[in-house]
C-alpha positions as CSV (number, residue, x, y, z in Angstrom):
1,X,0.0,0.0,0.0
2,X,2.6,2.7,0.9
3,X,4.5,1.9,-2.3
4,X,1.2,2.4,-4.8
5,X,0.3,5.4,-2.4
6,X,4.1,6.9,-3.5
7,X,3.3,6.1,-6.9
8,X,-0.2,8.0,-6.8
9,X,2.0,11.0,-4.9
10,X,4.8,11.1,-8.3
11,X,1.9,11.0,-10.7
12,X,0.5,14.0,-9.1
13,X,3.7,15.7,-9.1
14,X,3.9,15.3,-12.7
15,X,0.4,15.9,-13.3
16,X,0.7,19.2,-11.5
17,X,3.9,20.4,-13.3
18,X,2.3,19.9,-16.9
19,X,-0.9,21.1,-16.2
20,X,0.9,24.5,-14.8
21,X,1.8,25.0,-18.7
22,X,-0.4,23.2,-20.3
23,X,-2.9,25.1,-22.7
24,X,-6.6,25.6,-21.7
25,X,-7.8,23.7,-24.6
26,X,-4.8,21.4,-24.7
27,X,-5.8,17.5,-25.8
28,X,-4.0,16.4,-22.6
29,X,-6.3,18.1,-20.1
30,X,-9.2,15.4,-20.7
31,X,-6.4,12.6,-20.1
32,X,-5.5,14.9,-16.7
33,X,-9.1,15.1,-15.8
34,X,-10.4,11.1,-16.2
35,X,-6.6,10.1,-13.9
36,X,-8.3,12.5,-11.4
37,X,-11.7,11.1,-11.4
38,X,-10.7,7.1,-11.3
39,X,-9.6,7.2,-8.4
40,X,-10.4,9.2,-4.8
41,X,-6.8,8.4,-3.8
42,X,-5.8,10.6,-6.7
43,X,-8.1,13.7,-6.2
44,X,-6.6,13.7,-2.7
45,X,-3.0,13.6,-3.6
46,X,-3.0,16.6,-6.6
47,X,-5.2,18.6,-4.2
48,X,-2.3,18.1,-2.0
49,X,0.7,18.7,-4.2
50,X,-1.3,22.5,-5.1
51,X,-1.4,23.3,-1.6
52,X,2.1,22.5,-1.0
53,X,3.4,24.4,-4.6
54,X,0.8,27.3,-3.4
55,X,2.7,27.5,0.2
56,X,6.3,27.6,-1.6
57,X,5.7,30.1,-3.9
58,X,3.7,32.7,-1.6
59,X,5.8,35.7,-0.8
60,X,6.2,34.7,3.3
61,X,7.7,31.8,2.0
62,X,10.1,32.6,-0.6
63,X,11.6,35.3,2.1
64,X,12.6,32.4,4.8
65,X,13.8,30.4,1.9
66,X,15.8,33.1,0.2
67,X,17.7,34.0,3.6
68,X,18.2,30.3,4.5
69,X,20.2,29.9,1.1
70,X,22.3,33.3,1.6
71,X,23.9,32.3,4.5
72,X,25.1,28.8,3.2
73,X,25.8,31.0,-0.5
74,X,29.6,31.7,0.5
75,X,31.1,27.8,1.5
76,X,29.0,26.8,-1.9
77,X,30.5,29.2,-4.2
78,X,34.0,27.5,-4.4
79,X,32.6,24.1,-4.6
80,X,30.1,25.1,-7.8
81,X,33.0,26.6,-9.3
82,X,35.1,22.9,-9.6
83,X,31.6,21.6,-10.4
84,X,30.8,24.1,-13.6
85,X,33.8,22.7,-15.9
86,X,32.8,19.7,-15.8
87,X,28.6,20.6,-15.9
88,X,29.4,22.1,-19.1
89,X,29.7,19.4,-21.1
90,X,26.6,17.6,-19.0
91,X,24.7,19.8,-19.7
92,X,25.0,20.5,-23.5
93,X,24.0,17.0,-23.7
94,X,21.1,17.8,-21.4
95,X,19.6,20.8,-23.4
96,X,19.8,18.9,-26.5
97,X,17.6,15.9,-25.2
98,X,15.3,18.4,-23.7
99,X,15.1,19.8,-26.9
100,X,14.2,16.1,-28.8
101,X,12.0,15.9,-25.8
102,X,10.0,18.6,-26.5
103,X,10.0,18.6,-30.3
104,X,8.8,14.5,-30.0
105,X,5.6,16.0,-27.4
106,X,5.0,18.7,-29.7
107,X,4.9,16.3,-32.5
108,X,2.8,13.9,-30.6
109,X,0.2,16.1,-29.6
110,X,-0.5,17.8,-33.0
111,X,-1.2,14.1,-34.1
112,X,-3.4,13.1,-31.6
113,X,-5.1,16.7,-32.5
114,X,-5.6,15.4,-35.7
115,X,-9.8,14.1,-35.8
116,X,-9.9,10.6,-37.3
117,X,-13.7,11.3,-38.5
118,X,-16.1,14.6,-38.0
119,X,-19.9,14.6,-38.6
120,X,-22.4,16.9,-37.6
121,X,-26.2,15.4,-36.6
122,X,-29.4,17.5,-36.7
123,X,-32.7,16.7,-36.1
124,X,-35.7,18.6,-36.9
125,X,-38.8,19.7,-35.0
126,X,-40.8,16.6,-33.5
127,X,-38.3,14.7,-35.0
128,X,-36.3,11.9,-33.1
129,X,-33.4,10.0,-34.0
130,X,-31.2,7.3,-32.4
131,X,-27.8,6.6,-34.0
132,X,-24.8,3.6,-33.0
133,X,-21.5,5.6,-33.6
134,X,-18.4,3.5,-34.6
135,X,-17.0,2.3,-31.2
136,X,-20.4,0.9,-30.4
137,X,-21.7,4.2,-28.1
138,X,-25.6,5.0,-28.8
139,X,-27.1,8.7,-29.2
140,X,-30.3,9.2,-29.2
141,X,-31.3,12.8,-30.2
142,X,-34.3,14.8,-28.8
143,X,-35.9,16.8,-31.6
144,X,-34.6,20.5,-32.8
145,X,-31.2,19.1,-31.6
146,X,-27.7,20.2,-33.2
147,X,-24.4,18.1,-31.8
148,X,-21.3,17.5,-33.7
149,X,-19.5,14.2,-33.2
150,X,-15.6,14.3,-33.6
151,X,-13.2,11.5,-32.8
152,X,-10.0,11.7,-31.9
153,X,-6.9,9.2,-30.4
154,X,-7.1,10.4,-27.4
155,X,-10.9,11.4,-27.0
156,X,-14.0,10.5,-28.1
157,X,-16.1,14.6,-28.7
158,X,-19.7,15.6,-28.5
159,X,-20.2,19.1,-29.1
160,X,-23.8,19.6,-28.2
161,X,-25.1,23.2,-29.6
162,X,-28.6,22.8,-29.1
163,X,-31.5,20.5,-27.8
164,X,-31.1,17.2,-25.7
165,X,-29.8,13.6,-25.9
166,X,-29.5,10.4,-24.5
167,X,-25.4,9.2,-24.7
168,X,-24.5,5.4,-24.0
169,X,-20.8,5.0,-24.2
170,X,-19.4,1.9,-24.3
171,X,-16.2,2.0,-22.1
172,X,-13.0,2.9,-23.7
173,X,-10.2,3.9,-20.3
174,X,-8.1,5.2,-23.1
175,X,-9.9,7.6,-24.7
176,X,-13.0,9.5,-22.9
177,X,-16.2,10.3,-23.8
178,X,-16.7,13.9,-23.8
179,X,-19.9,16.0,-24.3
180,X,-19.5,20.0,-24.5
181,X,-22.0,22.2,-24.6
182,X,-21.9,26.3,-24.3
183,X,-21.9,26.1,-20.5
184,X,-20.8,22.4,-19.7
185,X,-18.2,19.9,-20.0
186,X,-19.0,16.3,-18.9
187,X,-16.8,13.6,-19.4
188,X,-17.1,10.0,-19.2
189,X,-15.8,6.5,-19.7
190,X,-18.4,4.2,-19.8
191,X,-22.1,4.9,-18.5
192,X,-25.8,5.7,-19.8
193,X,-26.2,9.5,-19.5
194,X,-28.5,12.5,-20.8
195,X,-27.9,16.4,-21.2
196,X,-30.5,19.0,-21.8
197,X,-28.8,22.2,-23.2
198,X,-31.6,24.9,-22.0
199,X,-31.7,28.4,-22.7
200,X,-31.0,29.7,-19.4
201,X,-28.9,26.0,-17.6
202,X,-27.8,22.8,-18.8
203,X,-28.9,19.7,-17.1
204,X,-26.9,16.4,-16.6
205,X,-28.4,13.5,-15.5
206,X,-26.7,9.8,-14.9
207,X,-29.2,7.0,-15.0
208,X,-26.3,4.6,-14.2
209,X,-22.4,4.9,-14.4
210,X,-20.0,7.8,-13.5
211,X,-20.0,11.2,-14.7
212,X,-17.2,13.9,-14.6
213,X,-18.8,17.5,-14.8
214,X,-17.2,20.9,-15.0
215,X,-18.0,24.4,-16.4
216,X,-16.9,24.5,-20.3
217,X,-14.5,27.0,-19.7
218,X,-12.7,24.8,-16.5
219,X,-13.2,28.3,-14.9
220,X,-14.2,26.2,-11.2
221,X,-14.4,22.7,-9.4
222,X,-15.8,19.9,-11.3
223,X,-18.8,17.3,-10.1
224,X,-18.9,13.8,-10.0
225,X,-22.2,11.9,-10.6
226,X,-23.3,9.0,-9.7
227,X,-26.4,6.6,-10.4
228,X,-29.8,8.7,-10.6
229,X,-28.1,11.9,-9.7
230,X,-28.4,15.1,-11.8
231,X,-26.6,18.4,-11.8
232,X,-27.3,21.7,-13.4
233,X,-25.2,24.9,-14.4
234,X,-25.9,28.2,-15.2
235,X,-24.5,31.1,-16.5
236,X,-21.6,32.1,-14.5
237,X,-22.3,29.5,-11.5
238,X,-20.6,26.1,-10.6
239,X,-22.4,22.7,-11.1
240,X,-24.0,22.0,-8.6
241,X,-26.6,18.5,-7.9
242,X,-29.8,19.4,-8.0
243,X,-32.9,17.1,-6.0
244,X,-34.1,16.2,-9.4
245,X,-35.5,12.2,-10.5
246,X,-32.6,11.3,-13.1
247,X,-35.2,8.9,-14.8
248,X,-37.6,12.0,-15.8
249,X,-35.0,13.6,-18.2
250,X,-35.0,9.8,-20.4
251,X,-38.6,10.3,-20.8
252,X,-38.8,11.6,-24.5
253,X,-37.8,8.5,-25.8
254,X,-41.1,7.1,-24.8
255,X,-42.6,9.8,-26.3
256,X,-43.5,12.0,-22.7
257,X,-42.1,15.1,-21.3
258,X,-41.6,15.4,-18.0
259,X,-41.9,19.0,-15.6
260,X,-40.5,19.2,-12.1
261,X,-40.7,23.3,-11.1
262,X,-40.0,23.6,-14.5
263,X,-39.8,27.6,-15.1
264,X,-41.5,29.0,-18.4
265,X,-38.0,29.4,-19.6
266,X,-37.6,25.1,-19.2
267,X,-41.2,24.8,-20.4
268,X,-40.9,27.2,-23.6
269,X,-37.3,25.8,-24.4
270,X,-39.3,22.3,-24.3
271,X,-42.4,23.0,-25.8
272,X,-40.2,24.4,-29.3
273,X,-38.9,20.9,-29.4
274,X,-41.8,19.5,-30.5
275,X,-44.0,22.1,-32.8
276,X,-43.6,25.3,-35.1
277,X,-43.9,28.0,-34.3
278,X,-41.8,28.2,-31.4
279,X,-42.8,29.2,-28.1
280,X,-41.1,31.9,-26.1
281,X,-41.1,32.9,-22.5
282,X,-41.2,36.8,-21.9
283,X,-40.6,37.3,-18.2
284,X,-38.3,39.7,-16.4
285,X,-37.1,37.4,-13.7
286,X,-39.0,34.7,-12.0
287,X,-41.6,32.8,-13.5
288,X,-44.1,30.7,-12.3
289,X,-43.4,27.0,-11.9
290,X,-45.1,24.0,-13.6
291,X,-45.2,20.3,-12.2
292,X,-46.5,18.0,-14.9
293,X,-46.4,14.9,-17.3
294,X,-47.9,14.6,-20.4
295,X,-47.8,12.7,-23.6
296,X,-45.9,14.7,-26.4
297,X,-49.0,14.1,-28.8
298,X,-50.8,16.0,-26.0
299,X,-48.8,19.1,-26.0
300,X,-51.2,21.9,-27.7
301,X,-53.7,20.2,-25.2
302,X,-51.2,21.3,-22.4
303,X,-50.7,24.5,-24.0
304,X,-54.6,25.8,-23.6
305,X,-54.8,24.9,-20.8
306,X,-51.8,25.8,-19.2
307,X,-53.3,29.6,-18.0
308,X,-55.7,27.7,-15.9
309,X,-52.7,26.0,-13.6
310,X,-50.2,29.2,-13.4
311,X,-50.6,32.9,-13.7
312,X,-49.6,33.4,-17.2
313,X,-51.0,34.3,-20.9
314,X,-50.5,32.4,-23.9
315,X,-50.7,35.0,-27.0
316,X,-49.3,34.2,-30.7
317,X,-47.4,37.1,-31.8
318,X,-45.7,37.4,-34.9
319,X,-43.2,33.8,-35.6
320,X,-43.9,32.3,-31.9
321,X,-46.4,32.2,-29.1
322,X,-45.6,33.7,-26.0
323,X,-46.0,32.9,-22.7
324,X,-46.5,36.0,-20.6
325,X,-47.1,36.9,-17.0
326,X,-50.8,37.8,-16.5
């Protein structure tokens, strides 16, 4: 145990240096990210090795190291004198392997940049669609959805613009599933997973498996979710879990749509999914909530009557129908 503890301690070392110059949108990071979330053991060790870099390079800190080192500088100048005839030479030959080294890793990771296939999907209004992708993962599509699917070496890449879908990933430890969306960045190696890109959130939910999820922008902490667990994010917030049923957000594929406290943002964002014209929500602030289930063949049923359950209008104006406060 202590010697695969020491091992996890190194790797987080390393991890820590290259991800101090590693590029935001570097190919590495999503390696970086699914070593982190395999393992407890290694969350706890990089959160570690940041505290202790963060301690040594405060000011406080450098001060008591700097006069430590002055007062052993004069016995050590005479000795690193002898020493520096005979560093030369080590150290031409050191700079020069550095140098292979970094050329090699800069060669490596423009060709794992490189996408070994690129497709974009799109489905219409009302219009489902399920799909088997090449490794064997299953999407299935919500309607008025727009997602990109790029594969890489080292990753597997949704980029979900609009709508909602269901992802099944069939495990691959070395190269992740990722699905991006505006706000989001969820990552994966295996599970059965959904995300609903809303106008004002995007919702994550795990109906079995476990799922990495951070803000697109890796701007704060990410989430881990487990079986039946969801999480949301919106603009400018952290992910956070949410007391949500995981199983209502699979619903569409048996042809229902699901409300819990949905807002008249969630409900006009859902509603558009399914008919034209559109259907817009034009509140301030806060908006009434809606709990409901209904059948997706019901919807313009749900519609009418909707002003009966909540204090709100339904007007069409122009391209869309609008849902108003009263």
């Amino acid at each position: 145990m202590h010697k695969h503890d020491e091992a996890i301690r190194q790797a987080a070392v390393r991890w820590y240096m290259r991800m101090r110059e590693a590029a935001p949108d570097a190919p590495e990071r999503t390696t970086f990210e699914v070593w982190l979330m395999t393992d407890r053991r290694h969350q706890a060790a990089y959160q570690m090795v940041e505290s202790t870099m963060e301690d040594f390079s405060s000011t406080e800190r450098l001060k008591a190291l700097s006069s430590a080192m002055s007062q052993k500088q004069y016995f050590e100048q005479s000795a690193r004198r002898k020493k520096l005839s005979k560093l030369g030479s080590g150290l031409a030959v050191m700079l020069l392997c550095v140098g292979l080294g970094f050329f090699g890793r800069s060669q490596y990771v423009q060709w794992q940049a490189l996408p070994l296939s690129t497709q974009v999907h799109t489905t219409s209004v009302a219009q489902l669609s399920k799909q088997t992708l090449a490794d064997g993962s299953v999407i299935t599509a919500n309607a008025n959805t727009t997602m990109e699917i790029v594969y890489y070496r080292h990753q597997r890449l949704i980029k979900l613009s609009r709508g909602e879908a269901i992802f099944e990933v069939t495990k691959d430890a070395q190269r992740p599933f990722v699905v991006e969306t505006p706000q989001a960045k969820v990552t994966v190696l295996g599970t059965r997973f959904s995300v609903n890109q809303l106008s004002k959130k995007v919702r994550i939910s795990v109906d079995h498996g476990r799922v990495q999820v951070g803000r697109s922008d890796g701007s704060a902490p990410t989430l881990i979710l487990h079986n039946g667990e969801v999480a949301e994010i919106e603009p400018n917030s952290t992910p956070h879990k949410v007391n949500r049923q995981a199983a209502d957000s699979f619903s569409f594929i048996s042809g229902r749509i699901v409300f819990d406290r949905a807002d008249m943002f969630e409900v006009a964002d859902t509603l558009s999914r399914y008919r034209n014209p559109p259907v817009h929500a034009a509140f301030a602030a806060e908006t009434p909530k809606v709990n409901a289930v209904l059948k997706i063949s019901e919807l313009e049923r749900f519609i009418s009557t909707l002003p009966q359950s909540v204090p709100v209008t339904v007007k069409p104006k122009e391209d869309a129908l609008v849902i108003a406060p009263k």
